[in-house]
mmCIF file of the N, C-alpha and C atoms, coordinates in Angstrom:
data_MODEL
# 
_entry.id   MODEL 
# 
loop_
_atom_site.group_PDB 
_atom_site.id 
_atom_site.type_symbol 
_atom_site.label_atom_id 
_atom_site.label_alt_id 
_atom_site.label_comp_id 
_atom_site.label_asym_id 
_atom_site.label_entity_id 
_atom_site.label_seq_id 
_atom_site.pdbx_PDB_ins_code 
_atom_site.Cartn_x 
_atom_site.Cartn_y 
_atom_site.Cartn_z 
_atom_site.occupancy 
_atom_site.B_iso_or_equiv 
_atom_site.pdbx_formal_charge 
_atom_site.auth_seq_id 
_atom_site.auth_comp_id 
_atom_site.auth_asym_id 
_atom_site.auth_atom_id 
_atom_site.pdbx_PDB_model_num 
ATOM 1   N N  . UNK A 1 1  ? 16.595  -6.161  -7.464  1.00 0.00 ? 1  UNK A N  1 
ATOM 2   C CA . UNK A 1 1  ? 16.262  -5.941  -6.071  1.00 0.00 ? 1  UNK A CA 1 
ATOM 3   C C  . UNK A 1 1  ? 14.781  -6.268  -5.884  1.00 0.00 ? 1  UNK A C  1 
ATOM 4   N N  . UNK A 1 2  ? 14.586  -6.852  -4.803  1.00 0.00 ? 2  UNK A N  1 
ATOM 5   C CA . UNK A 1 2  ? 12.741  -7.451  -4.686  1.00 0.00 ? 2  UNK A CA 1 
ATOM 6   C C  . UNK A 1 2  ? 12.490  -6.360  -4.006  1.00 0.00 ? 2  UNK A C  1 
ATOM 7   N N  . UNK A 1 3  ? 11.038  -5.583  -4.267  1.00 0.00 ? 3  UNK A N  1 
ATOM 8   C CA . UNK A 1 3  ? 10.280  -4.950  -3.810  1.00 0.00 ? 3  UNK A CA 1 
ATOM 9   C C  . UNK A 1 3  ? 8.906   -5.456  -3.675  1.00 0.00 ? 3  UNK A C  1 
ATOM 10  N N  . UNK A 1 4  ? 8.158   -5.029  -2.803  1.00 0.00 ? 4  UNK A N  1 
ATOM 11  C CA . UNK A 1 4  ? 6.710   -5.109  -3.116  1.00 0.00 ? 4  UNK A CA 1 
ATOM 12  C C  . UNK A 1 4  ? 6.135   -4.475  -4.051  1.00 0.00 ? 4  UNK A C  1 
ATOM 13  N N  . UNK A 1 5  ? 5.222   -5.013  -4.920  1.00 0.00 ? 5  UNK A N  1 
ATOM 14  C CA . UNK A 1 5  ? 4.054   -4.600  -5.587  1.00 0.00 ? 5  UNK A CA 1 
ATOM 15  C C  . UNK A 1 5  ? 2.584   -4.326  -5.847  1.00 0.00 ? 5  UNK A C  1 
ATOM 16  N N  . UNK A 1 6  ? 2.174   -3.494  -6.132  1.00 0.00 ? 6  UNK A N  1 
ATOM 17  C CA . UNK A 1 6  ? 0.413   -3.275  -6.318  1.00 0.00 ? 6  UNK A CA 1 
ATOM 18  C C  . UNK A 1 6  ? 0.555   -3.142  -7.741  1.00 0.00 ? 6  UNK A C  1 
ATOM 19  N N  . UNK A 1 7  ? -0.420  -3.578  -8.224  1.00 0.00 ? 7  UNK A N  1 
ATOM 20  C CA . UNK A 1 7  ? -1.533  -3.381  -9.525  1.00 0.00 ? 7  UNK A CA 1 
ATOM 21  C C  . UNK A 1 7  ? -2.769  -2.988  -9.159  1.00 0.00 ? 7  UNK A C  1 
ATOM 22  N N  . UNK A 1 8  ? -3.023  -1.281  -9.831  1.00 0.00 ? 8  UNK A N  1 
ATOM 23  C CA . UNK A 1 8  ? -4.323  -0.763  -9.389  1.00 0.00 ? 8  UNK A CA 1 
ATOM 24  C C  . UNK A 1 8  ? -5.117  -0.729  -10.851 1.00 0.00 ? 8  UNK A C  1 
ATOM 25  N N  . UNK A 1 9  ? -6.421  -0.563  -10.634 1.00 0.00 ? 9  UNK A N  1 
ATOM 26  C CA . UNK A 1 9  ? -7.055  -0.941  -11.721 1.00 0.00 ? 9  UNK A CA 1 
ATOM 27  C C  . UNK A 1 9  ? -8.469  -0.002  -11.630 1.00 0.00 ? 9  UNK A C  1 
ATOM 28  N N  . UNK A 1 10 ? -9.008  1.089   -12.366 1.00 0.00 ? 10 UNK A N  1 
ATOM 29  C CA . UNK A 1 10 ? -9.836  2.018   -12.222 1.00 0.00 ? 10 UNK A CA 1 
ATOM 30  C C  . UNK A 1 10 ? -11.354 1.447   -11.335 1.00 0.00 ? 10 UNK A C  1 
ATOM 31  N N  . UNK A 1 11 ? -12.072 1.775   -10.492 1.00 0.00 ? 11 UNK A N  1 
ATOM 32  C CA . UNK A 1 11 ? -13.469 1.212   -10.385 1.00 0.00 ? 11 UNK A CA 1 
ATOM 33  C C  . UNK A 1 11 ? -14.038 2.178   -10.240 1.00 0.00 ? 11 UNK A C  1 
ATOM 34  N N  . UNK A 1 12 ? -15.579 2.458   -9.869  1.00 0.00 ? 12 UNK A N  1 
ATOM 35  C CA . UNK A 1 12 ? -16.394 3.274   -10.299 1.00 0.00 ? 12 UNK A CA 1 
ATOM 36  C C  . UNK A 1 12 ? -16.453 3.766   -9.305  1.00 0.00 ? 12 UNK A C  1 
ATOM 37  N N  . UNK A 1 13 ? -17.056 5.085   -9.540  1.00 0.00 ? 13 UNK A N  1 
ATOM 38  C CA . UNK A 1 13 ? -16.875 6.438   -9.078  1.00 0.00 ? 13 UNK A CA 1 
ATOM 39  C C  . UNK A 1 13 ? -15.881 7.120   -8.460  1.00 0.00 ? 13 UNK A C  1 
ATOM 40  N N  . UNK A 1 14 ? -14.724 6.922   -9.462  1.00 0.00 ? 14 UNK A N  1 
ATOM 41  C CA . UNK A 1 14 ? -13.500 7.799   -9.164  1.00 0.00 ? 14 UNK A CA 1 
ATOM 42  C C  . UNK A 1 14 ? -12.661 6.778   -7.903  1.00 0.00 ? 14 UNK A C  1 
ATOM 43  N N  . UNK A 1 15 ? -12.549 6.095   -7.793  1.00 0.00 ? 15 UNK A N  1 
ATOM 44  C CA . UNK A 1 15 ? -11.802 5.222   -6.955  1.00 0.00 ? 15 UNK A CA 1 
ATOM 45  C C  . UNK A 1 15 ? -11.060 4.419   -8.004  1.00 0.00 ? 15 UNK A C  1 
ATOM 46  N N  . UNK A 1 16 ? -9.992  3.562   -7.403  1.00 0.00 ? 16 UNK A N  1 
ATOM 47  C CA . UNK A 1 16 ? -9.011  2.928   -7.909  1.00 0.00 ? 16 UNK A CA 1 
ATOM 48  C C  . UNK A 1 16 ? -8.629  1.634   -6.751  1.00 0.00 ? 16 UNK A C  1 
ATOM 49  N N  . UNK A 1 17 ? -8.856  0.438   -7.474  1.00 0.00 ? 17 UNK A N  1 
ATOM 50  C CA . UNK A 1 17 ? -8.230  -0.752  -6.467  1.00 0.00 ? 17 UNK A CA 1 
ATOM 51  C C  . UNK A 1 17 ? -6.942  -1.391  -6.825  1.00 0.00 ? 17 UNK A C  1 
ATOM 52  N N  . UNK A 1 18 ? -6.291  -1.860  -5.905  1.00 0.00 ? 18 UNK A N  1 
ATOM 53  C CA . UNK A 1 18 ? -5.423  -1.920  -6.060  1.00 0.00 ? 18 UNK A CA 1 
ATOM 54  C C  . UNK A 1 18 ? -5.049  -3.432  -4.995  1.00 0.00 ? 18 UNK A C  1 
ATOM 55  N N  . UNK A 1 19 ? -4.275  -4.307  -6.000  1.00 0.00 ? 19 UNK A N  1 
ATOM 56  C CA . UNK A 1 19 ? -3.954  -5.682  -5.244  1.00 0.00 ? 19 UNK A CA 1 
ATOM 57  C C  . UNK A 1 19 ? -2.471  -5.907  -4.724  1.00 0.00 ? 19 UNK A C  1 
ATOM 58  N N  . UNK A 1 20 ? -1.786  -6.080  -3.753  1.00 0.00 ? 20 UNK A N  1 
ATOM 59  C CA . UNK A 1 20 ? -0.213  -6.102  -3.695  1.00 0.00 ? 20 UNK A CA 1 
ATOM 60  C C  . UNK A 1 20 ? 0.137   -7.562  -3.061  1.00 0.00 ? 20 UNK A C  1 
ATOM 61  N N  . UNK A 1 21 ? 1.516   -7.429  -3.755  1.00 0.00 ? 21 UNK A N  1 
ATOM 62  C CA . UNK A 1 21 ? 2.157   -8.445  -3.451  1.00 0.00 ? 21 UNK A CA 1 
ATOM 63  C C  . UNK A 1 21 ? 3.359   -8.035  -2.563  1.00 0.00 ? 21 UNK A C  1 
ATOM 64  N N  . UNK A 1 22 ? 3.537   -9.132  -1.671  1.00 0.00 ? 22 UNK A N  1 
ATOM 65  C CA . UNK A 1 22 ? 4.846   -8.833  -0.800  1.00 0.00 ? 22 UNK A CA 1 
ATOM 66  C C  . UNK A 1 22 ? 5.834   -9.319  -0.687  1.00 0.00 ? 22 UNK A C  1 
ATOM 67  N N  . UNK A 1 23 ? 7.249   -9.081  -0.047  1.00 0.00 ? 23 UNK A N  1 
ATOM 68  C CA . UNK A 1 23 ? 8.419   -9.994  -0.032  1.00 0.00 ? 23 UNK A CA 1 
ATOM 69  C C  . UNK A 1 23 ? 8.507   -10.212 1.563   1.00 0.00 ? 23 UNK A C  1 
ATOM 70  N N  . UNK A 1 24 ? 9.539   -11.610 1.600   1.00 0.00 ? 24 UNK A N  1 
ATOM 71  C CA . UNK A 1 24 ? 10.052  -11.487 2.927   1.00 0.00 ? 24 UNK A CA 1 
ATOM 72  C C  . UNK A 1 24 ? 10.441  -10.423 3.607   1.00 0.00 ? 24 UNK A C  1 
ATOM 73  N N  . UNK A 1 25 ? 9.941   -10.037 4.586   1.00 0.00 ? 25 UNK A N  1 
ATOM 74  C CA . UNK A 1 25 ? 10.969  -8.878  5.748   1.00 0.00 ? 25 UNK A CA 1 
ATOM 75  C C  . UNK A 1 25 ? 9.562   -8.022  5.247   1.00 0.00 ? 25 UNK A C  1 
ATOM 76  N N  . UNK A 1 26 ? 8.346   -7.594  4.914   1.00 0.00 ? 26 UNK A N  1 
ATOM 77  C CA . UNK A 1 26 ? 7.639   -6.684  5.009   1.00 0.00 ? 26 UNK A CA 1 
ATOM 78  C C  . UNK A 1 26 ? 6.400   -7.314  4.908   1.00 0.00 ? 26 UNK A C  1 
ATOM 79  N N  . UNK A 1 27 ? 5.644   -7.197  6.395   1.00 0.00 ? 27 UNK A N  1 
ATOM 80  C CA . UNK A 1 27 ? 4.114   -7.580  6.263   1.00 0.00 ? 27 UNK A CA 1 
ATOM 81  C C  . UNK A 1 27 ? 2.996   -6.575  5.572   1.00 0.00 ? 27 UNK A C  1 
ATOM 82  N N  . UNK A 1 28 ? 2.899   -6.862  4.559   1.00 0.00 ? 28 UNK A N  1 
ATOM 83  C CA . UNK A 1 28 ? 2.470   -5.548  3.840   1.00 0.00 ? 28 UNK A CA 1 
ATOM 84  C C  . UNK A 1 28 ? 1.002   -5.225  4.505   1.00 0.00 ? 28 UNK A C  1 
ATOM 85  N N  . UNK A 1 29 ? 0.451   -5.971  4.980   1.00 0.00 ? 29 UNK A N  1 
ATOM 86  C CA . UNK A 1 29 ? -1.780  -4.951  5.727   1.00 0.00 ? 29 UNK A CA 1 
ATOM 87  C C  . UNK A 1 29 ? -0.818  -4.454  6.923   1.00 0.00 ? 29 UNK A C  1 
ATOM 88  N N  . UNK A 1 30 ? 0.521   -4.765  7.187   1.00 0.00 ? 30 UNK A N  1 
ATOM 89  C CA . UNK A 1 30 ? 0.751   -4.030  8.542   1.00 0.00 ? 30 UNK A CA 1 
ATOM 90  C C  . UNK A 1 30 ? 1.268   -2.458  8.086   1.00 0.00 ? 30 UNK A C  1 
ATOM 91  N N  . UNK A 1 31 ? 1.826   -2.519  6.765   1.00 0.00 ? 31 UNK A N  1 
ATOM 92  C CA . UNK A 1 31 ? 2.647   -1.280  6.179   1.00 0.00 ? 31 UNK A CA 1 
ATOM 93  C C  . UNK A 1 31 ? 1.309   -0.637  5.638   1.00 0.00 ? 31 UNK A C  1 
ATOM 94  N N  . UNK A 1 32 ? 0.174   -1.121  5.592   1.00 0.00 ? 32 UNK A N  1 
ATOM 95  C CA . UNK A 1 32 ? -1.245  -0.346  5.065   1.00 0.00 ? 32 UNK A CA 1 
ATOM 96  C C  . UNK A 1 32 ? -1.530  0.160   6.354   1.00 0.00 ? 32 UNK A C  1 
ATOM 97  N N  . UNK A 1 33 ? -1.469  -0.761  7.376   1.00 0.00 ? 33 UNK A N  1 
ATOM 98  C CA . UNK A 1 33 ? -1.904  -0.279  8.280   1.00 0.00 ? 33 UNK A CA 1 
ATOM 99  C C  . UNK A 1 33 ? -1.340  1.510   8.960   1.00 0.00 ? 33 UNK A C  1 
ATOM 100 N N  . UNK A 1 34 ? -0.077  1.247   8.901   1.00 0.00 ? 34 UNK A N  1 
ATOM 101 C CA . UNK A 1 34 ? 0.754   2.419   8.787   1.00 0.00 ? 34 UNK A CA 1 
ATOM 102 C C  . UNK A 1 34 ? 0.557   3.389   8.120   1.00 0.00 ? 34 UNK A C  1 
ATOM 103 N N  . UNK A 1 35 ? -0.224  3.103   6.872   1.00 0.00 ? 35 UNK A N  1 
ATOM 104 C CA . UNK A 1 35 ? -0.047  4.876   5.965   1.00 0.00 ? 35 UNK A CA 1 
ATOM 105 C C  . UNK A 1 35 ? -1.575  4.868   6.672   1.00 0.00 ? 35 UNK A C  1 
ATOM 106 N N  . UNK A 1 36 ? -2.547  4.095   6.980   1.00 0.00 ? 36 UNK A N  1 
ATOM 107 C CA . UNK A 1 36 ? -3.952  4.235   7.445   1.00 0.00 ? 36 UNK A CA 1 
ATOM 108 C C  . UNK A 1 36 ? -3.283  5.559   8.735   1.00 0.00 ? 36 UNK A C  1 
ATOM 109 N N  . UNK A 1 37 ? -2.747  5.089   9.160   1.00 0.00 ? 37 UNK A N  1 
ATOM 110 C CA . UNK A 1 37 ? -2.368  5.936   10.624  1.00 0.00 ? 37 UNK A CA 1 
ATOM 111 C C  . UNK A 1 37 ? -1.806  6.899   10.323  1.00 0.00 ? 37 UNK A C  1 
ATOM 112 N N  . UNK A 1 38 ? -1.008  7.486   9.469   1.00 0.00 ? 38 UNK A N  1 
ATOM 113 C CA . UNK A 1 38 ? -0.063  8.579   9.406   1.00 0.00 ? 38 UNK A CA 1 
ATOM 114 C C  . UNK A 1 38 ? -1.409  9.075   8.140   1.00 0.00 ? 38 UNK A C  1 
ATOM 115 N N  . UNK A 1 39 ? -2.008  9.284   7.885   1.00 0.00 ? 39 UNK A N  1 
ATOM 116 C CA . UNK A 1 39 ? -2.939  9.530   6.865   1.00 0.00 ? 39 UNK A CA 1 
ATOM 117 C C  . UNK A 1 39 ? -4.236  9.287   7.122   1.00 0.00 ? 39 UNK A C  1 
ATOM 118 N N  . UNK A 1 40 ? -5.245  9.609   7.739   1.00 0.00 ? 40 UNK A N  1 
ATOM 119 C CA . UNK A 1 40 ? -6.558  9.128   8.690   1.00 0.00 ? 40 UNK A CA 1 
ATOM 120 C C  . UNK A 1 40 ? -7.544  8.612   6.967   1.00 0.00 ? 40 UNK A C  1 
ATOM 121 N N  . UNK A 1 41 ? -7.467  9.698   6.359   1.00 0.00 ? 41 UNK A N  1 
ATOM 122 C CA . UNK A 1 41 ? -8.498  10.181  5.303   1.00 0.00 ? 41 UNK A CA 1 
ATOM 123 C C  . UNK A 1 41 ? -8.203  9.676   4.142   1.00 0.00 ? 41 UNK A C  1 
ATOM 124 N N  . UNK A 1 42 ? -6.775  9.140   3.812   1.00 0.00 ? 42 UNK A N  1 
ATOM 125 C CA . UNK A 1 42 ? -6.558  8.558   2.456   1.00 0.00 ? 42 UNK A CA 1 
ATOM 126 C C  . UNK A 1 42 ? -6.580  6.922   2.003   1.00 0.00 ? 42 UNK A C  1 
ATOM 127 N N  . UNK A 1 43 ? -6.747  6.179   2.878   1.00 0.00 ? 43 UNK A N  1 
ATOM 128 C CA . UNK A 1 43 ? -7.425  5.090   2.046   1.00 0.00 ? 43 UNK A CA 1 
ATOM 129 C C  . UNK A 1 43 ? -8.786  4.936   2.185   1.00 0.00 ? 43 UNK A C  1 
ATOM 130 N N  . UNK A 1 44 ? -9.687  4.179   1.048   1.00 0.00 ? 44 UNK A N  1 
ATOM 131 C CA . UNK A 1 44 ? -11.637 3.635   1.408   1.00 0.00 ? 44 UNK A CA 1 
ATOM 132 C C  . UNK A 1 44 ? -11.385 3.062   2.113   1.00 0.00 ? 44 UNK A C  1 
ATOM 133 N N  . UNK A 1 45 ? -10.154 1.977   1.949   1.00 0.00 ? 45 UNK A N  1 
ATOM 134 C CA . UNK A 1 45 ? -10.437 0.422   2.940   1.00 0.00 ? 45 UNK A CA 1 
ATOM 135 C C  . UNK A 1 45 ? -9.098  -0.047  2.004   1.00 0.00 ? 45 UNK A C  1 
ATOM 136 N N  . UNK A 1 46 ? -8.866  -1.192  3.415   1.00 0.00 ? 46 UNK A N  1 
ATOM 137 C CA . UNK A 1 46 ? -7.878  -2.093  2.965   1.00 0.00 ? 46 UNK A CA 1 
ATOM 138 C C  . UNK A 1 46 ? -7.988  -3.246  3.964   1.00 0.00 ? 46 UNK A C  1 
ATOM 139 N N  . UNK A 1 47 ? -7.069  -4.457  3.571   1.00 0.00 ? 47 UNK A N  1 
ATOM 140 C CA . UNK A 1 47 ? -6.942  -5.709  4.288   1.00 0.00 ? 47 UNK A CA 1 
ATOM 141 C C  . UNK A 1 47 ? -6.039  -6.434  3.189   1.00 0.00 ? 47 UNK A C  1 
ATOM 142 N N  . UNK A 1 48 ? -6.015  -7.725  4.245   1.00 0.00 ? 48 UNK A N  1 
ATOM 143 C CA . UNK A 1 48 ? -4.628  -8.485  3.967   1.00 0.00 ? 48 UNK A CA 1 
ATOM 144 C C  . UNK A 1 48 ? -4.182  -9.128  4.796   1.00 0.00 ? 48 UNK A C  1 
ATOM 145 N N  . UNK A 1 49 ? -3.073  -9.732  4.370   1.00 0.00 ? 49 UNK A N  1 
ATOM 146 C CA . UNK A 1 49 ? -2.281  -10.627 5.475   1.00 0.00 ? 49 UNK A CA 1 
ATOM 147 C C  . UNK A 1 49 ? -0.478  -10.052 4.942   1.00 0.00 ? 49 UNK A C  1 
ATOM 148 N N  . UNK A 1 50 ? 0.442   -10.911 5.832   1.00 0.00 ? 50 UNK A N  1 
ATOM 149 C CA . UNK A 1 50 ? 1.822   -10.591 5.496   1.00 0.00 ? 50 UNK A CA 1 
ATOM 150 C C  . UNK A 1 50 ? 2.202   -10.493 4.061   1.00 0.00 ? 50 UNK A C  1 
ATOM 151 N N  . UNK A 1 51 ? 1.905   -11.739 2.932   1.00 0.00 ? 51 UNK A N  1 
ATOM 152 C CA . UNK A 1 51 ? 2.490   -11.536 2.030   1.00 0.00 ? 51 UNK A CA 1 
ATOM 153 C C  . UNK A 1 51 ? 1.347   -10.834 0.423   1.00 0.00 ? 51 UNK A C  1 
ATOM 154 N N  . UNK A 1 52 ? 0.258   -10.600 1.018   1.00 0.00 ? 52 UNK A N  1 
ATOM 155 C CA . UNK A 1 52 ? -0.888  -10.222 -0.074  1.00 0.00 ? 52 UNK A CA 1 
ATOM 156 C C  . UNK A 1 52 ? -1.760  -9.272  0.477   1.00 0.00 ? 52 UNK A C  1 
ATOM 157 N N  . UNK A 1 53 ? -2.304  -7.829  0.079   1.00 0.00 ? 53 UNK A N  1 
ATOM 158 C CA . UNK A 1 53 ? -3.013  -7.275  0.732   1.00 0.00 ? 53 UNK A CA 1 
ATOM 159 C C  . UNK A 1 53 ? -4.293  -6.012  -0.882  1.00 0.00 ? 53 UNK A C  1 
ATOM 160 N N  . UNK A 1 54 ? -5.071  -6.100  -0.097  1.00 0.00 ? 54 UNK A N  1 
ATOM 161 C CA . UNK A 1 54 ? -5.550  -5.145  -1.403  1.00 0.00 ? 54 UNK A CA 1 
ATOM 162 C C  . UNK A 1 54 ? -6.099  -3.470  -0.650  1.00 0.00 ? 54 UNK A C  1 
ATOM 163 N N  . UNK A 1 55 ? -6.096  -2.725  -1.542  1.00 0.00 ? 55 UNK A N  1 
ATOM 164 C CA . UNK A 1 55 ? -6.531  -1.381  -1.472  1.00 0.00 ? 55 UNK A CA 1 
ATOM 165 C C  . UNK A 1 55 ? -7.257  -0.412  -1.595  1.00 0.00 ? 55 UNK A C  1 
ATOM 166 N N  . UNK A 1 56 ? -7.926  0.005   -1.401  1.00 0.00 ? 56 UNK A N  1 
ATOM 167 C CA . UNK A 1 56 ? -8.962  1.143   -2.264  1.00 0.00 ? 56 UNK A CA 1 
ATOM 168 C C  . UNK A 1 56 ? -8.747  2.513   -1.779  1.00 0.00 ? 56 UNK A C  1 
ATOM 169 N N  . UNK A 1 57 ? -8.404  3.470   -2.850  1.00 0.00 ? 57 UNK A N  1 
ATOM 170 C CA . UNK A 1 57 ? -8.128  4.856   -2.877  1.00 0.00 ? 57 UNK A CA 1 
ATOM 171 C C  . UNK A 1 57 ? -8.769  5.596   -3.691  1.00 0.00 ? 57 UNK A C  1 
ATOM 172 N N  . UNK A 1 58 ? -9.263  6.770   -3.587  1.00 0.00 ? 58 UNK A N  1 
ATOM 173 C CA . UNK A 1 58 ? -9.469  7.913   -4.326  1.00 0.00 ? 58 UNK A CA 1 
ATOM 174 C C  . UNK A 1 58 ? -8.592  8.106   -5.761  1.00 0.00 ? 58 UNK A C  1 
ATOM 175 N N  . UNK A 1 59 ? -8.908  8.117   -6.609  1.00 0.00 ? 59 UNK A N  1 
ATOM 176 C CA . UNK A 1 59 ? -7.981  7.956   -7.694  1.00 0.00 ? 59 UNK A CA 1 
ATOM 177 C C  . UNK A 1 59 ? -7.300  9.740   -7.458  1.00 0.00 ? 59 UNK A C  1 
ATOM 178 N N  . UNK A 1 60 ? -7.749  10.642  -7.279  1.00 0.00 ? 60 UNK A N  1 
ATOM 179 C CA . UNK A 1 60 ? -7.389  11.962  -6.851  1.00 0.00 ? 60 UNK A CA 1 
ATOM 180 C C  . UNK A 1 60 ? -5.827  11.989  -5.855  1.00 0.00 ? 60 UNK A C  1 
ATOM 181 N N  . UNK A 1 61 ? -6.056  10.659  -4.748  1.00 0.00 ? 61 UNK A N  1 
ATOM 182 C CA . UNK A 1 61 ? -5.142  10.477  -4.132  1.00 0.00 ? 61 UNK A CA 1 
ATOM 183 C C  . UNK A 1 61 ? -3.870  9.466   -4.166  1.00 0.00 ? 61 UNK A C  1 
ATOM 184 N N  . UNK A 1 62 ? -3.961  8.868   -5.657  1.00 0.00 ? 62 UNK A N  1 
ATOM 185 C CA . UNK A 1 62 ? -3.246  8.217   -6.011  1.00 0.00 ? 62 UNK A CA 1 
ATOM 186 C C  . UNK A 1 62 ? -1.791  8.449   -5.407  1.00 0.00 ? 62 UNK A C  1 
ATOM 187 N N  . UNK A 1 63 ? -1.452  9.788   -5.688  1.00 0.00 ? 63 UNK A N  1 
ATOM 188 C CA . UNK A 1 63 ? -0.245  9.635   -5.597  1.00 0.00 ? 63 UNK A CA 1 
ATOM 189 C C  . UNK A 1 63 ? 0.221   9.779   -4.062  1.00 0.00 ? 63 UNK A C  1 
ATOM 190 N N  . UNK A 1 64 ? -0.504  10.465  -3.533  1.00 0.00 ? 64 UNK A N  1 
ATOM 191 C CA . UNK A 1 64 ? -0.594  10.314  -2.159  1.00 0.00 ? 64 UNK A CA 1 
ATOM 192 C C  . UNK A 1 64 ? 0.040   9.408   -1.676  1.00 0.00 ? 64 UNK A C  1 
ATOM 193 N N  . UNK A 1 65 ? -1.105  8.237   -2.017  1.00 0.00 ? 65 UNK A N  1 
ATOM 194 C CA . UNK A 1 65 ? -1.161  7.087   -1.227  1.00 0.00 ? 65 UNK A CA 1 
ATOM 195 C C  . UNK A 1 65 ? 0.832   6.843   -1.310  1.00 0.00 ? 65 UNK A C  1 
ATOM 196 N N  . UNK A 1 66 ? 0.859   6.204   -3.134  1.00 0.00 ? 66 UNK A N  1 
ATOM 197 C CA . UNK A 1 66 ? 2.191   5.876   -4.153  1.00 0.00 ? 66 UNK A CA 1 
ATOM 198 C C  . UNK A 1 66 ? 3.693   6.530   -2.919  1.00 0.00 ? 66 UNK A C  1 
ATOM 199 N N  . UNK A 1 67 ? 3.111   7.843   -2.402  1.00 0.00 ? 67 UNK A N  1 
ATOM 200 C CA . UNK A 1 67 ? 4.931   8.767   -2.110  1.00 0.00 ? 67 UNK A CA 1 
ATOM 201 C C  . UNK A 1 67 ? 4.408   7.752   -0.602  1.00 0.00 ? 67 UNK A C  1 
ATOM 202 N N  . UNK A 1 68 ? 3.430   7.923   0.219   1.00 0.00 ? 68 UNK A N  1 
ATOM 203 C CA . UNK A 1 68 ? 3.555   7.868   1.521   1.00 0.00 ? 68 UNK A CA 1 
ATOM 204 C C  . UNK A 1 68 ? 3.857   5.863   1.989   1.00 0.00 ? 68 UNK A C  1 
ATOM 205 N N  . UNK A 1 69 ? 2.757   5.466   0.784   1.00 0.00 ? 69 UNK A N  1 
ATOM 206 C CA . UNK A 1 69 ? 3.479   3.775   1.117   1.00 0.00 ? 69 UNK A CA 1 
ATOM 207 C C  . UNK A 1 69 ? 5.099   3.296   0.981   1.00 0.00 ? 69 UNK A C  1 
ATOM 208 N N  . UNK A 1 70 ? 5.375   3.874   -0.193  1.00 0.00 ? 70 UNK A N  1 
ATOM 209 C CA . UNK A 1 70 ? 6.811   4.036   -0.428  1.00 0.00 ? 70 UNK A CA 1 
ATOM 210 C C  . UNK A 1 70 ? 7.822   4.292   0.566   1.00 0.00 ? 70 UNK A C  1 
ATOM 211 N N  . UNK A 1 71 ? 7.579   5.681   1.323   1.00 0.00 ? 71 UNK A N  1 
ATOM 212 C CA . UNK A 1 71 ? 8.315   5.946   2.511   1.00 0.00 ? 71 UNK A CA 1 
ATOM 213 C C  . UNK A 1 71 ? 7.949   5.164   3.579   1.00 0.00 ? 71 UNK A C  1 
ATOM 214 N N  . UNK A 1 72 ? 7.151   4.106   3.614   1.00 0.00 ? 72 UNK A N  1 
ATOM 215 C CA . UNK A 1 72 ? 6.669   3.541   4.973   1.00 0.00 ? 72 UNK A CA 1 
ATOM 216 C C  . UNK A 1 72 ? 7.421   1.900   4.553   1.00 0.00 ? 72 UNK A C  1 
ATOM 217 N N  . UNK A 1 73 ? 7.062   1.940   3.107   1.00 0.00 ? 73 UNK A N  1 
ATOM 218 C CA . UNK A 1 73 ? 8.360   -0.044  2.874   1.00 0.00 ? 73 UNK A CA 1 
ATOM 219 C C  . UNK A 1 73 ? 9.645   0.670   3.054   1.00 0.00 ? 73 UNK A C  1 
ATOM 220 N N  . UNK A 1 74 ? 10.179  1.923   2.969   1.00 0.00 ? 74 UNK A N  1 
ATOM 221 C CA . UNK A 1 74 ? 11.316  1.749   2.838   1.00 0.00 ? 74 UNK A CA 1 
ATOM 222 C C  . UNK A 1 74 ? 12.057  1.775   4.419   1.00 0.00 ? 74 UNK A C  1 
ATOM 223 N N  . UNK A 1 75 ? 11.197  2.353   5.280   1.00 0.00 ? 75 UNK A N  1 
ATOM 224 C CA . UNK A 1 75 ? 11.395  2.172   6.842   1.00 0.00 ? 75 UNK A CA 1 
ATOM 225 C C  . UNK A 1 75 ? 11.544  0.628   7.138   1.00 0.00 ? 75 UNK A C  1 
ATOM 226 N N  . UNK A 1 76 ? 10.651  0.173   6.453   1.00 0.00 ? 76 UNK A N  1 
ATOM 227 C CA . UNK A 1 76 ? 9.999   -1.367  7.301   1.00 0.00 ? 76 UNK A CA 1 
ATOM 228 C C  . UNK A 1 76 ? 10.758  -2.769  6.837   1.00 0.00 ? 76 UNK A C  1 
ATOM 229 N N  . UNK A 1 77 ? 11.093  -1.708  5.444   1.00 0.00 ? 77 UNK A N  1 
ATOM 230 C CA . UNK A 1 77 ? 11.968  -3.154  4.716   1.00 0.00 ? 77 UNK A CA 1 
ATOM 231 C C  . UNK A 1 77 ? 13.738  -2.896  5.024   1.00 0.00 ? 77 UNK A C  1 
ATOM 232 N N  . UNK A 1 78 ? 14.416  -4.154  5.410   1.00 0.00 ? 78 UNK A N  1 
ATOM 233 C CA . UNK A 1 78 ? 15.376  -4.053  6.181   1.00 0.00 ? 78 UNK A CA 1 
ATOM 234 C C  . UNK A 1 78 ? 16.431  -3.765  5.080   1.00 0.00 ? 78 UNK A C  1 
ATOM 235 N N  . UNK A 1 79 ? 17.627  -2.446  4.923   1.00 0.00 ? 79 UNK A N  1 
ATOM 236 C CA . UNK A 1 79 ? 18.401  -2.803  4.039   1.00 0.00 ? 79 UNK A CA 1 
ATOM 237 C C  . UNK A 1 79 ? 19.806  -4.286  3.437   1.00 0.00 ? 79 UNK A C  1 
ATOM 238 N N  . UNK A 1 80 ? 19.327  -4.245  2.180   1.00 0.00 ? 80 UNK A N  1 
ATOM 239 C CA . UNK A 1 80 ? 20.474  -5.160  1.968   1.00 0.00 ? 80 UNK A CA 1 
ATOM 240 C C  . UNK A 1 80 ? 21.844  -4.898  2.265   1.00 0.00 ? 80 UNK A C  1 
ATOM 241 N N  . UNK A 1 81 ? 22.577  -6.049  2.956   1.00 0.00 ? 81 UNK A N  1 
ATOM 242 C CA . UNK A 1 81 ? 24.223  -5.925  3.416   1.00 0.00 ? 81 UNK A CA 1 
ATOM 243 C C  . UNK A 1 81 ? 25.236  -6.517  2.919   1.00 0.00 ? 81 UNK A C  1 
# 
């Protein structure tokens, strides 16, 4: 099954970046854009376009970020029929 992906990678002072890749049917800086909104305080920054976008989080909020992006591709990405 294709999903989107990030690879995060430690940077300094307790932050974590993170690069993603996307599939058809999910503009992923728009699905960042989304946890930005339902979450004011949990990303540094992000940008992107439809199929590539990168991240920066609190490594504290890792998982945060991990449950709430998750529930926001799985809204956005259309199920298979």
């Amino acid at each position: 099954m294709h999903r989107p992906v990030f690879a995060f990678a430690p940077g300094e002072g307790g932050i974590i970046k993170g690069s993603g890749r996307s599939i058809p049917g999910l503009h992923l800086r728009d699905a960042l854009d989304l946890v930005a909104k339902r979450a004011p305080d949990l990303l540094v920054r992000f940008g992107g376009h439809a199929m590539a976008a990168g991240v920066t989080v609190n490594a504290e909020n890792f998982e945060k970020f991990r449950e709430l992006f998750t529930q926001v591709a799985g809204e956005l990405i259309a199920p298979l029929i």
